[in-house]
Structures are given as C-alpha cells and as structure tokens.
C-alpha positions as a Markdown table, in Angstrom:
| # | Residue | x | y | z |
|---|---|---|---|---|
| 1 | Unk | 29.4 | -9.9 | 26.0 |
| 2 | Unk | 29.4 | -8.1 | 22.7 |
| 3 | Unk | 26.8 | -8.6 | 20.4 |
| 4 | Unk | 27.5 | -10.5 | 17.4 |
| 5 | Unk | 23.6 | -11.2 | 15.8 |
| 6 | Unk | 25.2 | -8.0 | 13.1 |
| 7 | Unk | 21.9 | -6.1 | 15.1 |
| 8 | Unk | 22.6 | -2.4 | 17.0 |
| 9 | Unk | 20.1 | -0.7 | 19.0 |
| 10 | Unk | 19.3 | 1.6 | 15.9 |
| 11 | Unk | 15.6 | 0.8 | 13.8 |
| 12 | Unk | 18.5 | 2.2 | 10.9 |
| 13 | Unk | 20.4 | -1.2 | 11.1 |
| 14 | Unk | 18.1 | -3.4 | 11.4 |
| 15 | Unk | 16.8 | -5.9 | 8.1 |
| 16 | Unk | 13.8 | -4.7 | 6.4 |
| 17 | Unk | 11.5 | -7.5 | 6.5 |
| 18 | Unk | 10.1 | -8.5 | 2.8 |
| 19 | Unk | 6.7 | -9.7 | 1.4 |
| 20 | Unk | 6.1 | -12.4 | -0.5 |
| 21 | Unk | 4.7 | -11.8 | -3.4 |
| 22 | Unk | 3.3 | -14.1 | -6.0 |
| 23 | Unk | 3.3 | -14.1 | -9.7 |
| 24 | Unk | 2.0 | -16.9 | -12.2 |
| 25 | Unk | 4.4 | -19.8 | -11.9 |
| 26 | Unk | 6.9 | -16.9 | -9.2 |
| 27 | Unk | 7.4 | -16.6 | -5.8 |
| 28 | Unk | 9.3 | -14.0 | -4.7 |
| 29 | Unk | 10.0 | -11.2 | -1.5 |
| 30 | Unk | 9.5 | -7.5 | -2.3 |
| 31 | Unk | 10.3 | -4.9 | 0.4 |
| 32 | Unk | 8.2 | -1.9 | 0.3 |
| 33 | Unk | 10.6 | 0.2 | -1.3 |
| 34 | Unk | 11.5 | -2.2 | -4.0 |
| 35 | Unk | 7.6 | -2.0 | -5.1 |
| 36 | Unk | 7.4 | 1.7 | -5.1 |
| 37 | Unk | 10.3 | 1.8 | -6.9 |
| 38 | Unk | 9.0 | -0.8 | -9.7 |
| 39 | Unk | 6.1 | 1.3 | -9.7 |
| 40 | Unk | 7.8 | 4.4 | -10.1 |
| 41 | Unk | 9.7 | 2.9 | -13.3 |
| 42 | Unk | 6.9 | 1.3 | -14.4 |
| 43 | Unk | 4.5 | 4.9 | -14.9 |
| 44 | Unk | 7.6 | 6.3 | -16.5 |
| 45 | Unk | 8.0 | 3.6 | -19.6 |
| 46 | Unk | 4.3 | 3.2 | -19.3 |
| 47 | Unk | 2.0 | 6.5 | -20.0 |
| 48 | Unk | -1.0 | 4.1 | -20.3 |
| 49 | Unk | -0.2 | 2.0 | -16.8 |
| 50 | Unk | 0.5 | 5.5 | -15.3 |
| 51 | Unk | -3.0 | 7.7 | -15.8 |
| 52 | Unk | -4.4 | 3.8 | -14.8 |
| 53 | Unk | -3.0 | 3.5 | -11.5 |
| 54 | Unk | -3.0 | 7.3 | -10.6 |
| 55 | Unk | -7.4 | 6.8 | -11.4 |
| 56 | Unk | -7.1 | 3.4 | -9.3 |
| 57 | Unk | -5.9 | 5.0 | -6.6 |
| 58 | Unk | -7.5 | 7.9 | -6.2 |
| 59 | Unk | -10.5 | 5.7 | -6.2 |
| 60 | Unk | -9.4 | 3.6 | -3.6 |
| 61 | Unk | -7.9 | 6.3 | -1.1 |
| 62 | Unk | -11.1 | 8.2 | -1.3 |
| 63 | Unk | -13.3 | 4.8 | -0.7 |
| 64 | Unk | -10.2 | 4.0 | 2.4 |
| 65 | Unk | -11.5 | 7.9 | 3.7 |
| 66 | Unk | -15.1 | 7.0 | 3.1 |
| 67 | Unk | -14.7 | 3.8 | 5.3 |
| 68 | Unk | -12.4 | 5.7 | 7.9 |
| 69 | Unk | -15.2 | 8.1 | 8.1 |
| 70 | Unk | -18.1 | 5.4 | 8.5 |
| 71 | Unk | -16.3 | 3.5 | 11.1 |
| 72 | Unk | -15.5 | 6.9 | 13.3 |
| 73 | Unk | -19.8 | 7.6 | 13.4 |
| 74 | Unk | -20.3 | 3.6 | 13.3 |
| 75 | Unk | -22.2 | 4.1 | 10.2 |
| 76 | Unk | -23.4 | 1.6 | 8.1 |
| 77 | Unk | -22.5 | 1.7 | 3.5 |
| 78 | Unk | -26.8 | 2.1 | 3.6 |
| 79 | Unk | -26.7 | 4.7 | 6.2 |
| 80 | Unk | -24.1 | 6.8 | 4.5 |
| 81 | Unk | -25.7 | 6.6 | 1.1 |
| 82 | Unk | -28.9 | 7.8 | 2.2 |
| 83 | Unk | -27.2 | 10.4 | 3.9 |
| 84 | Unk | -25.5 | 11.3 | 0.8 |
| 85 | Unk | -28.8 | 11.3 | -1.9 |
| 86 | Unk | -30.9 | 13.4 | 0.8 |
C-alpha cells in the first residue's frame, strides 16, 4: 500500500507546524522562520528597533543563563544575589 498522506520518512518533507500569533483585531500562524525573517527586515529599515532588540536580548539571554545556572545548584534569585554582592 503506497502512501498517499504527501508524508516520506524524511523530518525534510514533513509541514512545519505554525504558531498563532496574535495582533490587535489579527490572528494569524507564523512559523519560526517567517518571524526571524520579519525580524531580520525589520532591524534593517529600522536602526532604532534594531540597537532595541539587540539590548532586549542580550538582557534576556543573560537573565535565561542566570536562571539555567540557579536551577543547576537549585539556588534561589535571594541566594544568588547575596552571593553576588559578597
């Protein structure tokens, strides 16, 4: 029986799933790659947006480290302050 579902046994072939995402008044799916490359076109026409969400996320890949890091030592936010100021 051949398999007619348009689905091989590559990960290559098969649909991207797509996230909804919602604006004021708009619902709408955005695969991953559609966002990076909104974003990507965004910084480009945008020098202000740009230098914004380069700050915004440094900021939050260092606090996604700091969390990695408190959960590995199953430290507390308190804990690793104090550690931090002594």
């Amino acid at each position: 029986m051949s398999d007619t579902s348009g689905l091989g046994t590559n990960n290559k072939e098969r649909p991207q799933k797509s996230n909804p995402v919602r604006l004021p008044g708009v619902l709408f799916h955005m695969r991953c790659d559609d966002l990076q490359r909104y974003i990507d076109k965004r910084k480009r026409r945008d020098p202000e947006f740009a230098e914004e969400f380069e700050k915004g996320y440094a900021k939050f890949k260092a606090e996604a480290i700091l969390k990695e890091a408190r959960e590995e030592t199953g430290s507390t936010e308190d804990e690793m302050e104090r550690t931090e100021k002594s």
